[in-house]
Structure formats: C-alpha cells, structure tokens
PQR file with spaces between the fields and no chain letter, atoms N, CA, C, O and H, PARSE charges and radii, in Angstrom:
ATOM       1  N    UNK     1     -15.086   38.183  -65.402 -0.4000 1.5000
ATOM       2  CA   UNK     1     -15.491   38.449  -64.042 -0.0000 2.0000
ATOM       3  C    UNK     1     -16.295   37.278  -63.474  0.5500 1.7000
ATOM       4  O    UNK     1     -16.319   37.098  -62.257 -0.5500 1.4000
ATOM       5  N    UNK     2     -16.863   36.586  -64.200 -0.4000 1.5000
ATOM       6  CA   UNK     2     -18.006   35.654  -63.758 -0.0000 2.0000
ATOM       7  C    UNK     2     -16.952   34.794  -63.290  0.5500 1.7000
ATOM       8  O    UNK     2     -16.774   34.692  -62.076 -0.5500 1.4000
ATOM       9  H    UNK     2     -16.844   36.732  -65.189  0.4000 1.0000
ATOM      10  N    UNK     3     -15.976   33.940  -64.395 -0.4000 1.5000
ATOM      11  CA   UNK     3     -15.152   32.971  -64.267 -0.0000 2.0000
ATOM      12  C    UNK     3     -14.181   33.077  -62.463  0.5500 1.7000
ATOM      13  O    UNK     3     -13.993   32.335  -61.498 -0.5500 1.4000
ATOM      14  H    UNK     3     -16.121   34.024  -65.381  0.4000 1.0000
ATOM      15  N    UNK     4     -13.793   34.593  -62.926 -0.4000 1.5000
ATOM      16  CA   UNK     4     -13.300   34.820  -61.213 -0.0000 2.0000
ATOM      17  C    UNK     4     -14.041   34.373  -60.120  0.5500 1.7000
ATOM      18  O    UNK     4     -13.832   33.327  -59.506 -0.5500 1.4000
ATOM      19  H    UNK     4     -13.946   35.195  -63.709  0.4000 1.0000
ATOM      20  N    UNK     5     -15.043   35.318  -59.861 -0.4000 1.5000
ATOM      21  CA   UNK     5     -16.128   34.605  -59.015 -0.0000 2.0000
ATOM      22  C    UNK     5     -16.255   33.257  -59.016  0.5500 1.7000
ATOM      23  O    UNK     5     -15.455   32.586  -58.364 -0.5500 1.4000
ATOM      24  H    UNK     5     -15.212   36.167  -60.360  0.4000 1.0000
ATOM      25  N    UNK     6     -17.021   32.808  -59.562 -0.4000 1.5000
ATOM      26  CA   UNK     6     -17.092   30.927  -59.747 -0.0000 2.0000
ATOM      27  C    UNK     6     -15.549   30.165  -59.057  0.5500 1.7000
ATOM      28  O    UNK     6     -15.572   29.309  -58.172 -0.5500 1.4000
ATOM      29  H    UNK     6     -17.671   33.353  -60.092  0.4000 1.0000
ATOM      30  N    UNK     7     -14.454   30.638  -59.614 -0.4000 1.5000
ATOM      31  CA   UNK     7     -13.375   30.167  -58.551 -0.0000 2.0000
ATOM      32  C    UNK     7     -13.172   30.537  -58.004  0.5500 1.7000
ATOM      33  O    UNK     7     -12.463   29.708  -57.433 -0.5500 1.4000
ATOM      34  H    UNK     7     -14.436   31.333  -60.333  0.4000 1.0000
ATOM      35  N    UNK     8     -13.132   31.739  -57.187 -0.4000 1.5000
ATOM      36  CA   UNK     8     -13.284   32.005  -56.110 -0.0000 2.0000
ATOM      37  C    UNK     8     -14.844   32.816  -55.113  0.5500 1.7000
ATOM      38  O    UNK     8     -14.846   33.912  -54.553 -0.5500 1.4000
ATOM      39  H    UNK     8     -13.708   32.413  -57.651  0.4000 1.0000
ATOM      40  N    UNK     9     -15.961   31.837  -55.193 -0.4000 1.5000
ATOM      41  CA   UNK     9     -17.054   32.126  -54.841 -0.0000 2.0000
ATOM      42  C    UNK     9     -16.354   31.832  -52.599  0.5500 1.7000
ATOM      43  O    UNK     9     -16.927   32.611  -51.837 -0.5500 1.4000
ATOM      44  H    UNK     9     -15.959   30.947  -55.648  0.4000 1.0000
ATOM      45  N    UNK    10     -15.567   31.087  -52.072 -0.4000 1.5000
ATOM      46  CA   UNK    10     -14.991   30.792  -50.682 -0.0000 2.0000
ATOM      47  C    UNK    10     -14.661   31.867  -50.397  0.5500 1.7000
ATOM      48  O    UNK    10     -15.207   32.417  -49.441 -0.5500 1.4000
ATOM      49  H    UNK    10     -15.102   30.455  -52.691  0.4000 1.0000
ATOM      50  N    UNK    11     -13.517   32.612  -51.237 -0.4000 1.5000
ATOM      51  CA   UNK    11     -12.794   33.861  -50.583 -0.0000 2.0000
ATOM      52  C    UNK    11     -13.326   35.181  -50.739  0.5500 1.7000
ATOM      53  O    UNK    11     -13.097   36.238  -50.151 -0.5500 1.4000
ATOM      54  H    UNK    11     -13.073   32.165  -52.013  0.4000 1.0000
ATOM      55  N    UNK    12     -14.061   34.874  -51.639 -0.4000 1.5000
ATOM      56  CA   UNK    12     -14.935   36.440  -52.250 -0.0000 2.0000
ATOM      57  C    UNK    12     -16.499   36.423  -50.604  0.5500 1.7000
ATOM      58  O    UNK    12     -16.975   37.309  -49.895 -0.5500 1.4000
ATOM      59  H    UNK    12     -14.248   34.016  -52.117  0.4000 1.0000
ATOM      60  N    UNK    13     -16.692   35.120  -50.704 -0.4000 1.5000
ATOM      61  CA   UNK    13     -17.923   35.065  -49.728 -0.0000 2.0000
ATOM      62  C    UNK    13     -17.313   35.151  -48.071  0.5500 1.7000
ATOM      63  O    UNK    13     -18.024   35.515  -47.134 -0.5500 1.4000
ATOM      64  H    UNK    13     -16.306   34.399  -51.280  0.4000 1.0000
ATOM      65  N    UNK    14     -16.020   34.787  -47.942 -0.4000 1.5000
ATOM      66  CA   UNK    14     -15.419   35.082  -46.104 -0.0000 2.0000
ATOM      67  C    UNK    14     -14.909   36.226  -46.326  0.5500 1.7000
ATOM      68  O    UNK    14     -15.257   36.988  -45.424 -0.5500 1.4000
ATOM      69  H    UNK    14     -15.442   34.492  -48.703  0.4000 1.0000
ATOM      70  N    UNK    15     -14.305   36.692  -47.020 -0.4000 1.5000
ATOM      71  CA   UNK    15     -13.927   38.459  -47.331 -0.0000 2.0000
ATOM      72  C    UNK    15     -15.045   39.214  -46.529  0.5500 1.7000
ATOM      73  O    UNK    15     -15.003   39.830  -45.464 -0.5500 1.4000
ATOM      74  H    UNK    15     -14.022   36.073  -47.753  0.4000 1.0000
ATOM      75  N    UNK    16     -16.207   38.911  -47.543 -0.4000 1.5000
ATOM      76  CA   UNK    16     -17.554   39.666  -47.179 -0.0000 2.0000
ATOM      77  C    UNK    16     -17.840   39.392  -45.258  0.5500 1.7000
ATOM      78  O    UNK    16     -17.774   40.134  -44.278 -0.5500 1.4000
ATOM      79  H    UNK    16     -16.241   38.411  -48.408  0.4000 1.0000
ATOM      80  N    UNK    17     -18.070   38.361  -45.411 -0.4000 1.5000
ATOM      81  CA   UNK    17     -18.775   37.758  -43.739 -0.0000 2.0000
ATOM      82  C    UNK    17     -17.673   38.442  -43.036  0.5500 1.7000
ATOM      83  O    UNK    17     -17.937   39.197  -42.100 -0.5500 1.4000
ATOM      84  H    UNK    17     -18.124   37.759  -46.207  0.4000 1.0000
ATOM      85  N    UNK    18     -16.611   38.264  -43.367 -0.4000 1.5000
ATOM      86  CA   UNK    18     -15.752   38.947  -42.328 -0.0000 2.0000
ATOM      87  C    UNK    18     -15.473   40.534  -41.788  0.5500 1.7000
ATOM      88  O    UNK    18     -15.320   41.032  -40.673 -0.5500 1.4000
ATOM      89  H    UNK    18     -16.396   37.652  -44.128  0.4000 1.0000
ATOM      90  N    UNK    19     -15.491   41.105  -43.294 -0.4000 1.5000
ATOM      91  CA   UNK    19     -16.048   42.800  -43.134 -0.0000 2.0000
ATOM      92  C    UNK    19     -17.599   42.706  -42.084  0.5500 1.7000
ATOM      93  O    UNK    19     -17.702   43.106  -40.924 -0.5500 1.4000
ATOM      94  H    UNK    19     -15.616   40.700  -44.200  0.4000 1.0000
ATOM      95  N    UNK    20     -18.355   42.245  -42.684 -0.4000 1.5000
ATOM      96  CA   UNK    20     -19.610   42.381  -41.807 -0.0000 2.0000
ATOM      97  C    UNK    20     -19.414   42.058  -40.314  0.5500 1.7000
ATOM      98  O    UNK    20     -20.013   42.559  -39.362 -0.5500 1.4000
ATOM      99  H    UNK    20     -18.271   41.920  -43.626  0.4000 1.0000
ATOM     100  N    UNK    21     -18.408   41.075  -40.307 -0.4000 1.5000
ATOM     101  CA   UNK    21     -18.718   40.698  -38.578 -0.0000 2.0000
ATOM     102  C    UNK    21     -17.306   41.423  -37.713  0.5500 1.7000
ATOM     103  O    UNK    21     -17.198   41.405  -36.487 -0.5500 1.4000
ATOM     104  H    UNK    21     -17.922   40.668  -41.080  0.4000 1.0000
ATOM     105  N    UNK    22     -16.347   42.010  -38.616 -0.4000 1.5000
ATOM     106  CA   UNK    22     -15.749   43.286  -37.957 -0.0000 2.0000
ATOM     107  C    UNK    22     -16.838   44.549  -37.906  0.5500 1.7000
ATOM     108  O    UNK    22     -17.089   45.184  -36.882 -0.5500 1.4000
ATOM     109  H    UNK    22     -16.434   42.025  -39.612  0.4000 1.0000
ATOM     110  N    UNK    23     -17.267   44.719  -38.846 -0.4000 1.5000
ATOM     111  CA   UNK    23     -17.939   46.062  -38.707 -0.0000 2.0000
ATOM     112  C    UNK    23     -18.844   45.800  -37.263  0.5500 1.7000
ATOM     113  O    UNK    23     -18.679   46.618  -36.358 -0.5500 1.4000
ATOM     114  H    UNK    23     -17.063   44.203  -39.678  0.4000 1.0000
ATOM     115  N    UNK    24     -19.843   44.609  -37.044 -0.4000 1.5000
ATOM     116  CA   UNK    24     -20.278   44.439  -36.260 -0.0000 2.0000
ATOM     117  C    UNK    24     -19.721   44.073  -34.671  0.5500 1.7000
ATOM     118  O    UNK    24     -20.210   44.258  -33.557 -0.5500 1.4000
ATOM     119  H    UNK    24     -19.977   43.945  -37.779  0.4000 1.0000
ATOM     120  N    UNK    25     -18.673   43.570  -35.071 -0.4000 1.5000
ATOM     121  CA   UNK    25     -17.559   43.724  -33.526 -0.0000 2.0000
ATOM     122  C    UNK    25     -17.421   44.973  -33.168  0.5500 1.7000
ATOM     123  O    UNK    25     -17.468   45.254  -31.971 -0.5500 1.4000
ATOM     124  H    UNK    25     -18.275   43.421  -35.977  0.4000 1.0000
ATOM     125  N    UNK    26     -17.196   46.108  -34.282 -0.4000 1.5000
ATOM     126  CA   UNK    26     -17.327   47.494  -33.730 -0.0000 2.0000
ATOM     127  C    UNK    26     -18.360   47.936  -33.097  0.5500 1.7000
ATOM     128  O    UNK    26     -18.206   48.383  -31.960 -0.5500 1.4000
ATOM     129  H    UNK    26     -17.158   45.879  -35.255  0.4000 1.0000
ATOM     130  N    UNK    27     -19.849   47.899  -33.800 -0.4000 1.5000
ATOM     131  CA   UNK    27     -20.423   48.545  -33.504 -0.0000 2.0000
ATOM     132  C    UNK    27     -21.352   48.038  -31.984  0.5500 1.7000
ATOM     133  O    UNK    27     -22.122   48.775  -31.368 -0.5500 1.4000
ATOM     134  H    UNK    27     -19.974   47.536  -34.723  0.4000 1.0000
ATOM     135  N    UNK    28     -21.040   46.702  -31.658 -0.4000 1.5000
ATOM     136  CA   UNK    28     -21.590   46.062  -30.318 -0.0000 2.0000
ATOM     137  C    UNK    28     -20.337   45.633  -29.257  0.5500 1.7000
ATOM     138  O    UNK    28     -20.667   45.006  -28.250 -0.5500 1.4000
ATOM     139  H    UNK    28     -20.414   46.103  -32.159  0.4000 1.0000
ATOM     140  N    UNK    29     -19.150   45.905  -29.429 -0.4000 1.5000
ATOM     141  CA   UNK    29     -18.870   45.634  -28.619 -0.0000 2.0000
ATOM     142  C    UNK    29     -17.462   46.766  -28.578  0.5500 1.7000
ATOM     143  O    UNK    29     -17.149   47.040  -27.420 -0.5500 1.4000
ATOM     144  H    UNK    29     -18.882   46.415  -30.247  0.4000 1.0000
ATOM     145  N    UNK    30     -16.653   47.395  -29.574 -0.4000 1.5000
ATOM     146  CA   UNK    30     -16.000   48.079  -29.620 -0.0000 2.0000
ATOM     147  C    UNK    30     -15.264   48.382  -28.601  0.5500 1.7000
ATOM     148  O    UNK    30     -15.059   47.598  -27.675 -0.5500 1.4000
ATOM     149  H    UNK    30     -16.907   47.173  -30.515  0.4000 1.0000
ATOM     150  N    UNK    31     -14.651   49.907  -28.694 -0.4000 1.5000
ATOM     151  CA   UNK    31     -13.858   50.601  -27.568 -0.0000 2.0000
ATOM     152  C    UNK    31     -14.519   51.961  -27.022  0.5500 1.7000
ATOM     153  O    UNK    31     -14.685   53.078  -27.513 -0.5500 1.4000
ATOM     154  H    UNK    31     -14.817   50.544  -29.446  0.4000 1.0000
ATOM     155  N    UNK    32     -14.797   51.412  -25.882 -0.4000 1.5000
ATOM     156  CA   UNK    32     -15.928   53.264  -25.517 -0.0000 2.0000
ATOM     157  C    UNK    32     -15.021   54.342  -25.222  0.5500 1.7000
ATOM     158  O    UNK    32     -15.538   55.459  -25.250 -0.5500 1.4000
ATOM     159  H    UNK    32     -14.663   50.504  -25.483  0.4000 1.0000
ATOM     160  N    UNK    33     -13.735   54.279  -24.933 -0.4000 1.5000
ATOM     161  CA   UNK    33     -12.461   55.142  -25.091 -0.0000 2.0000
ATOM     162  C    UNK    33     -12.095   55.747  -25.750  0.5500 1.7000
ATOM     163  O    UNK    33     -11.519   56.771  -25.383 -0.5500 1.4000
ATOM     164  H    UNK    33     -13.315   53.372  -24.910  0.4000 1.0000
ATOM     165  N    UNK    34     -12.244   55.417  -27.114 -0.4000 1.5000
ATOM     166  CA   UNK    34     -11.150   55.461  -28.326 -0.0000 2.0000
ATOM     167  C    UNK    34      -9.765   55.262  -27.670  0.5500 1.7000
ATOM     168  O    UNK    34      -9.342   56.418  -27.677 -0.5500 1.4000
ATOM     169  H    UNK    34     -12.712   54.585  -27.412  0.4000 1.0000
ATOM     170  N    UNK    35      -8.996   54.656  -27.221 -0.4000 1.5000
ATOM     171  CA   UNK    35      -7.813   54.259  -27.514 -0.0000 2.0000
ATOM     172  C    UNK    35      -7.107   53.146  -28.229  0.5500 1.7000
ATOM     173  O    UNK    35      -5.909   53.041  -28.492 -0.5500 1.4000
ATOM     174  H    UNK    35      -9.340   53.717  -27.215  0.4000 1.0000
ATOM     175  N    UNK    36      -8.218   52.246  -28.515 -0.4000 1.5000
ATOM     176  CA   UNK    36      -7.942   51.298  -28.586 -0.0000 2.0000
ATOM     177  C    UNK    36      -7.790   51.338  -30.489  0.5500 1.7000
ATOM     178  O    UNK    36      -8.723   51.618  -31.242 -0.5500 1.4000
ATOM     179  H    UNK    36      -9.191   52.331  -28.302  0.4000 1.0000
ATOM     180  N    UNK    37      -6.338   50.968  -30.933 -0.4000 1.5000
ATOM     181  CA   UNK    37      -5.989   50.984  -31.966 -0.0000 2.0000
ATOM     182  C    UNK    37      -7.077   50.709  -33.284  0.5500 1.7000
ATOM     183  O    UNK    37      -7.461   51.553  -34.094 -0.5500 1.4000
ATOM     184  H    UNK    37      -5.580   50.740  -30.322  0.4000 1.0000
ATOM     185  N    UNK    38      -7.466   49.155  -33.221 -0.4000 1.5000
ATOM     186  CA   UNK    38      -8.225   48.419  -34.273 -0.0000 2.0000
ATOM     187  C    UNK    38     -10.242   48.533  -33.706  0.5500 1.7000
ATOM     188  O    UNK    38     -11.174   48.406  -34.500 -0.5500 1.4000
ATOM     189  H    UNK    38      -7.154   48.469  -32.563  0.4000 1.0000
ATOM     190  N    UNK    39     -10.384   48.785  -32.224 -0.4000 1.5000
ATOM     191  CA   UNK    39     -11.979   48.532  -32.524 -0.0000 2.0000
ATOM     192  C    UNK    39     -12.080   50.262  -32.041  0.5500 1.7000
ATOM     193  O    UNK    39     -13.062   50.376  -31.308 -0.5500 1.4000
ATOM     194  H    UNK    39      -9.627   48.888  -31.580  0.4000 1.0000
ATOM     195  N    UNK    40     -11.535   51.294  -32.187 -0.4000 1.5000
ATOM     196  CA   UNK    40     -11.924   52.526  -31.682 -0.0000 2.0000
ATOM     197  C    UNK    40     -12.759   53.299  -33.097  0.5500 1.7000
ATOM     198  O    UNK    40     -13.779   53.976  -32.975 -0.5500 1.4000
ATOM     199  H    UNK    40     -10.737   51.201  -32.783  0.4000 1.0000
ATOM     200  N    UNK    41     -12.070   53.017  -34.400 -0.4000 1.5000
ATOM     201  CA   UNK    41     -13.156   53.256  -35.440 -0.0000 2.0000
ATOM     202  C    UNK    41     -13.688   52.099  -36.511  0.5500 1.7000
ATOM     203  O    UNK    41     -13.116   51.016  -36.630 -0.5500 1.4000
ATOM     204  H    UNK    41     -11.241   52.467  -34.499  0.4000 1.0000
ATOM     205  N    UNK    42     -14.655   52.416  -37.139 -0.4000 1.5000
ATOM     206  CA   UNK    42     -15.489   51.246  -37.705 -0.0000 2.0000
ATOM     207  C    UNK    42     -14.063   50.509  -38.843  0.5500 1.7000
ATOM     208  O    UNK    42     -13.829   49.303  -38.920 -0.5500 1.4000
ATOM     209  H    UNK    42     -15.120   53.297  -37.042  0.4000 1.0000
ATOM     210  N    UNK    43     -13.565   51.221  -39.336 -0.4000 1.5000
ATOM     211  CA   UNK    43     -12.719   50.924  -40.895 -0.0000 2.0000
ATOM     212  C    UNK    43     -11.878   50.268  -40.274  0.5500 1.7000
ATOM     213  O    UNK    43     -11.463   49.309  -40.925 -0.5500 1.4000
ATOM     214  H    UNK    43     -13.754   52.200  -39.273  0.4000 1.0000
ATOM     215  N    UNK    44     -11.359   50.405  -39.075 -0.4000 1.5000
ATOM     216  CA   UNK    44     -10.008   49.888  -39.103 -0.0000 2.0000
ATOM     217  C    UNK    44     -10.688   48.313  -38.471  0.5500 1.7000
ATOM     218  O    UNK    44      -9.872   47.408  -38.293 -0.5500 1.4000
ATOM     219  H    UNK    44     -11.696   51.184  -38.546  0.4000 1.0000
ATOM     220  N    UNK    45     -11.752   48.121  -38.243 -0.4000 1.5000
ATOM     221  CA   UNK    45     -12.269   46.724  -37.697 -0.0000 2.0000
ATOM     222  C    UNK    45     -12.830   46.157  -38.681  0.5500 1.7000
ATOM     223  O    UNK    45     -12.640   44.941  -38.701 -0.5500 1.4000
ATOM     224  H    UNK    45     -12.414   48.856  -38.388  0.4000 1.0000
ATOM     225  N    UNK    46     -13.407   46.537  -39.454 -0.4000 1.5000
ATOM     226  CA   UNK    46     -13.992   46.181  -40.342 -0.0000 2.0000
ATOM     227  C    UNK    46     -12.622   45.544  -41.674  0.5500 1.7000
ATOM     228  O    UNK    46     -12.753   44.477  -42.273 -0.5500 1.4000
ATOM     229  H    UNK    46     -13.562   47.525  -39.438  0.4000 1.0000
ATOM     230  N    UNK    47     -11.523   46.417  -41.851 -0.4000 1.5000
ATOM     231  CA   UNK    47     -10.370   45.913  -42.390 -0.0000 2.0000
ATOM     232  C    UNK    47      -9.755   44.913  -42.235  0.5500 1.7000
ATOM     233  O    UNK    47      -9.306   44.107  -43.049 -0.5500 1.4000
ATOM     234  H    UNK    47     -11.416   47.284  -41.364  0.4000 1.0000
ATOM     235  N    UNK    48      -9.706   44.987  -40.348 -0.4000 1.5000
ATOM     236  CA   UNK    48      -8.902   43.084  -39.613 -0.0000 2.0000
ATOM     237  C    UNK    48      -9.993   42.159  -39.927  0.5500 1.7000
ATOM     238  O    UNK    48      -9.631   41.003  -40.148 -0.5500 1.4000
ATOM     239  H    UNK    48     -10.071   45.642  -39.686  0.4000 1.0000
ATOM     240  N    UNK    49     -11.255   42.407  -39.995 -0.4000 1.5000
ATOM     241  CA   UNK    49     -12.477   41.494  -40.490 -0.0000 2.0000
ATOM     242  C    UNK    49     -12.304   41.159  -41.677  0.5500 1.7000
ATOM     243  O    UNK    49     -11.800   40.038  -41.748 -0.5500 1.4000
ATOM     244  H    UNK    49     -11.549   43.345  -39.815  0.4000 1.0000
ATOM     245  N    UNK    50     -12.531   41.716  -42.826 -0.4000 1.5000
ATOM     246  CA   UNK    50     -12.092   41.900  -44.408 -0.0000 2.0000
ATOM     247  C    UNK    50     -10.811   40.526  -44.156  0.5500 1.7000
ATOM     248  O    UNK    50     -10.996   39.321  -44.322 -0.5500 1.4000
ATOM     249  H    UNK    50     -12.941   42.627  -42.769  0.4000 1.0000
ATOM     250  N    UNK    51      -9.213   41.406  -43.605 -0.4000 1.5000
ATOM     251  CA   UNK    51      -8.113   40.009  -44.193 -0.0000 2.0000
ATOM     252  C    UNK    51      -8.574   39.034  -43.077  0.5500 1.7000
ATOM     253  O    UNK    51      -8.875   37.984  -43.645 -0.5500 1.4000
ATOM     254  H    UNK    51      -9.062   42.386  -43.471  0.4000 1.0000
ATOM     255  N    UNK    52      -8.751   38.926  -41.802 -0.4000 1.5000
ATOM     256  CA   UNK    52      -9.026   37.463  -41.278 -0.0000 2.0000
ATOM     257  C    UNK    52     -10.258   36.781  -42.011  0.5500 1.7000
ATOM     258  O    UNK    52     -10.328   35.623  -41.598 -0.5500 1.4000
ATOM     259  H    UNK    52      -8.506   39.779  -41.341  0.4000 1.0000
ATOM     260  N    UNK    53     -11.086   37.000  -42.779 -0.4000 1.5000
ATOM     261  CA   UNK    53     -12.298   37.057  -43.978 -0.0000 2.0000
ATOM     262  C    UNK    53     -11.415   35.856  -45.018  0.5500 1.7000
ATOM     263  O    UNK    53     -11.581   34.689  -45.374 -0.5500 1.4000
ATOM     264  H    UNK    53     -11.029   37.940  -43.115  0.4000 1.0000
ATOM     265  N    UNK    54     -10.383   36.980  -45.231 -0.4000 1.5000
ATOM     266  CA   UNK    54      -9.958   36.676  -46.862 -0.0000 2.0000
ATOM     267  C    UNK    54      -8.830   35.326  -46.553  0.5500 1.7000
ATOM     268  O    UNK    54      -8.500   34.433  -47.334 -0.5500 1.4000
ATOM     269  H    UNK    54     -10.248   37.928  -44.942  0.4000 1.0000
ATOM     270  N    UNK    55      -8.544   35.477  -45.612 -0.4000 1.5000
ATOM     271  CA   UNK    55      -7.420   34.295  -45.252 -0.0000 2.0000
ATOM     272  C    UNK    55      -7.690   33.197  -44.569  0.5500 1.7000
ATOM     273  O    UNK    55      -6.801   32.349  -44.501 -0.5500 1.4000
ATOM     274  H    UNK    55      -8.812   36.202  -44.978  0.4000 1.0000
ATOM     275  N    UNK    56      -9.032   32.946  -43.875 -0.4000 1.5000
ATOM     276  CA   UNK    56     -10.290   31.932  -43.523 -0.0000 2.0000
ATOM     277  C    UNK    56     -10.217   31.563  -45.501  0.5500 1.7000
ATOM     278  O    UNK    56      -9.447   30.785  -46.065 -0.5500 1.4000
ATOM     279  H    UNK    56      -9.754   33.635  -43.930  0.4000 1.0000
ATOM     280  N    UNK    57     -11.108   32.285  -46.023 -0.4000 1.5000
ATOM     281  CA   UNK    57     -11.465   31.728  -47.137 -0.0000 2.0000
ATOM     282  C    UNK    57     -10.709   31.232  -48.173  0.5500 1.7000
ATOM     283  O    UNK    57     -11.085   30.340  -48.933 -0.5500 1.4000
ATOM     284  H    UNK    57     -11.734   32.917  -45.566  0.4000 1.0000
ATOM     285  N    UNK    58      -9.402   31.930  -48.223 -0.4000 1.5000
ATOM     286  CA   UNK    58      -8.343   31.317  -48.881 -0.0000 2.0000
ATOM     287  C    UNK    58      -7.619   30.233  -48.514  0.5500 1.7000
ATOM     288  O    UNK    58      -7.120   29.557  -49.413 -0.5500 1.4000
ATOM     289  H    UNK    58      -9.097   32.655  -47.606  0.4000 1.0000
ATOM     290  N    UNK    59      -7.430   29.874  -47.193 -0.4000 1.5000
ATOM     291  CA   UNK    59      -7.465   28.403  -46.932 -0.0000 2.0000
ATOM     292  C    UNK    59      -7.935   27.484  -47.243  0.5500 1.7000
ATOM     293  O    UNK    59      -7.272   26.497  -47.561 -0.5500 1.4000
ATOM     294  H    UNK    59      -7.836   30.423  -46.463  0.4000 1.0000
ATOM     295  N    UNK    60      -9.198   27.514  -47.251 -0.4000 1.5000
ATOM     296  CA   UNK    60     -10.508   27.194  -47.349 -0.0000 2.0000
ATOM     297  C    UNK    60     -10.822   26.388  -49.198  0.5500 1.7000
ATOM     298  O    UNK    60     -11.072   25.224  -49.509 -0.5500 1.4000
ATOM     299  H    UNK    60      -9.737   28.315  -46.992  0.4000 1.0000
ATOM     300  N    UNK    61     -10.692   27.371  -49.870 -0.4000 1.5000
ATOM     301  CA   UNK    61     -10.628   27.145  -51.605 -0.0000 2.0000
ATOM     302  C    UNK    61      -8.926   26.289  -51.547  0.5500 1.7000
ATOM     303  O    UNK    61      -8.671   25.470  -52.430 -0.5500 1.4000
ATOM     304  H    UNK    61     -10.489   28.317  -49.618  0.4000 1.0000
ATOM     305  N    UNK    62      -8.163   26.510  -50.740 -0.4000 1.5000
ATOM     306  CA   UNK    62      -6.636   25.863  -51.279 -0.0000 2.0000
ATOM     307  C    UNK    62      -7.083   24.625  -50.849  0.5500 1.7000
ATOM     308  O    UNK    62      -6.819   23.743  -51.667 -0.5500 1.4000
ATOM     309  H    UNK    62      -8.370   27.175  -50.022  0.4000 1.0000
ATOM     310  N    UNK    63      -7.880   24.100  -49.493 -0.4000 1.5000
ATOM     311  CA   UNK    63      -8.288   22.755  -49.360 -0.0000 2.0000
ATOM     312  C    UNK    63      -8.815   21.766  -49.872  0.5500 1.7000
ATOM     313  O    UNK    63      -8.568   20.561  -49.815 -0.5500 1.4000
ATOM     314  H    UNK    63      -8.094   24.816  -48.828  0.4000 1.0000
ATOM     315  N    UNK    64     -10.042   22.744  -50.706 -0.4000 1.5000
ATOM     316  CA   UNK    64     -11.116   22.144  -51.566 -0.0000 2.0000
ATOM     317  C    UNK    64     -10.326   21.475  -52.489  0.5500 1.7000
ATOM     318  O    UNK    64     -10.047   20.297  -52.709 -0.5500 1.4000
ATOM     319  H    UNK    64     -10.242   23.723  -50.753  0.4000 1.0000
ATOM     320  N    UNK    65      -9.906   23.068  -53.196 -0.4000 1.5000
ATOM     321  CA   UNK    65      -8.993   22.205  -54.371 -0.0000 2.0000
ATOM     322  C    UNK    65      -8.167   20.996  -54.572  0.5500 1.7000
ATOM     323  O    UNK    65      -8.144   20.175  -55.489 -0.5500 1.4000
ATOM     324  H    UNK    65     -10.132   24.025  -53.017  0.4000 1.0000
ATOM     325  N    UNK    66      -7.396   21.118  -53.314 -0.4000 1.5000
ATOM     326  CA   UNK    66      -6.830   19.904  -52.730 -0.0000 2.0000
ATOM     327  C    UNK    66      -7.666   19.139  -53.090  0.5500 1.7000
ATOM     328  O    UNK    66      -7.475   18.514  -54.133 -0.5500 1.4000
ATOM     329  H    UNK    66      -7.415   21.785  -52.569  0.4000 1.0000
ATOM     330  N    UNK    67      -8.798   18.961  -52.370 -0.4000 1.5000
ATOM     331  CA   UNK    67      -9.469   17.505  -52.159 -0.0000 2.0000
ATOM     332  C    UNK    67     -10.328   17.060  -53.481  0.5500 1.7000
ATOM     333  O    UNK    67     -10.995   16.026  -53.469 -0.5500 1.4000
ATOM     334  H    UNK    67      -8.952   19.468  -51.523  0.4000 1.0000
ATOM     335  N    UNK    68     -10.277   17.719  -54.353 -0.4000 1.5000
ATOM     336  CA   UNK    68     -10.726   17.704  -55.908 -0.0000 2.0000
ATOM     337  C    UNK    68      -9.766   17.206  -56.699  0.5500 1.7000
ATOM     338  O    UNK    68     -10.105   16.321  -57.485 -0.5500 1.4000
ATOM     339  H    UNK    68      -9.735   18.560  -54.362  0.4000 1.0000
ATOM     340  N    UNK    69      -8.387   17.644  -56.679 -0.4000 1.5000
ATOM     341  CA   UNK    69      -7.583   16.902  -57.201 -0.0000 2.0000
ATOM     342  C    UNK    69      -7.444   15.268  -56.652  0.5500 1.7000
ATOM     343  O    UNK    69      -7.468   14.350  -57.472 -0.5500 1.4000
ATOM     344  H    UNK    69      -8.111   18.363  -56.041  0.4000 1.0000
ATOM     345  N    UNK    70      -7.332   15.076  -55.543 -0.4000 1.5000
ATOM     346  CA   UNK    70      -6.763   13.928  -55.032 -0.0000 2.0000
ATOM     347  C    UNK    70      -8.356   12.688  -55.471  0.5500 1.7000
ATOM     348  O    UNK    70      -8.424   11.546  -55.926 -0.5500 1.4000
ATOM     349  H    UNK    70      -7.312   15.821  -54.877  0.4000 1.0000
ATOM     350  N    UNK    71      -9.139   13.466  -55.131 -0.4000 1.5000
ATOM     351  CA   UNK    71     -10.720   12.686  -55.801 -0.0000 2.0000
ATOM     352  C    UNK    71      -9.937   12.292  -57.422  0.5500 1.7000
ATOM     353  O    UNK    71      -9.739   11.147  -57.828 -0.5500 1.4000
ATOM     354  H    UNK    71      -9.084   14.394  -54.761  0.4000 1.0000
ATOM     355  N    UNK    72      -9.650   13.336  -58.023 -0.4000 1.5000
ATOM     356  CA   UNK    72      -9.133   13.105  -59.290 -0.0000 2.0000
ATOM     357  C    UNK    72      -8.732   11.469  -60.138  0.5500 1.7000
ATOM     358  O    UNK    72      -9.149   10.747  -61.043 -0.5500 1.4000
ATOM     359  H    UNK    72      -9.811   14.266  -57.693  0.4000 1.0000
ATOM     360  N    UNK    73      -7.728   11.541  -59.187 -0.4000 1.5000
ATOM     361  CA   UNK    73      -6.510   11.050  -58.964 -0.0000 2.0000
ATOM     362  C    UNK    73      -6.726    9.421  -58.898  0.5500 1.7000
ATOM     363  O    UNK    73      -5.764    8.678  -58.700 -0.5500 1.4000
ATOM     364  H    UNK    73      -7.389   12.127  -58.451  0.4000 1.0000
C-alpha cells in the first residue's frame, strides 16, 4: 500500500482536491431547482469532481514520468 501511494502520491492527491472542490461546487453554488442533473445532489458533483480529480492527476504523474525518464536518458 505504501509503494502504491508513493507512485501515485499526483492522482491519489487530485482525486481528493477534486471530490472536495465538487462537493464544494455543490454546496455554494449548485442547483436551487433540483433539475439540474450533476449539481442538484452532493454525490453526483462530488463524483464529476473525484474523475475530473483523477484524470488532472493522471496526466499529471504520465508527464512527470515522462520527464524522469528523458532526464534519464
């Protein structure tokens, strides 16, 4: 588990920020309707937060790595 973490400390840490700042798109700026598909309850914003999170950060570690190898090199 440690080893996981340690390589992926980028995607494990925008995962997180991103749940937090969906949850928080819900709760300040949301849908006062409910109609609105993704900000009308907390989970389902907090979820598009979570993968736009996880796919920021997984870019993110595929770059690094990149640029660690080519340092390598």
């Amino acid at each position: 588990m440690r080893n996981f973490l340690r390589n992926n400390l980028l995607t494990v840490s925008f995962t997180l920020a991103g749940a937090i700042a969906g949850f928080l798109y819900w709760k300040f700026i949301g849908c006062l309707s409910g109609t609105c598909f993704i900000k009308s309850v907390w989970y389902m914003s907090t979820l598009y937060g979570m993968a736009a999170g996880y796919v920021a950060g997984s870019l993110l570690t595929d770059l690094v790595r990149s640029f660690r190898k080519e340092k390598k090199a």
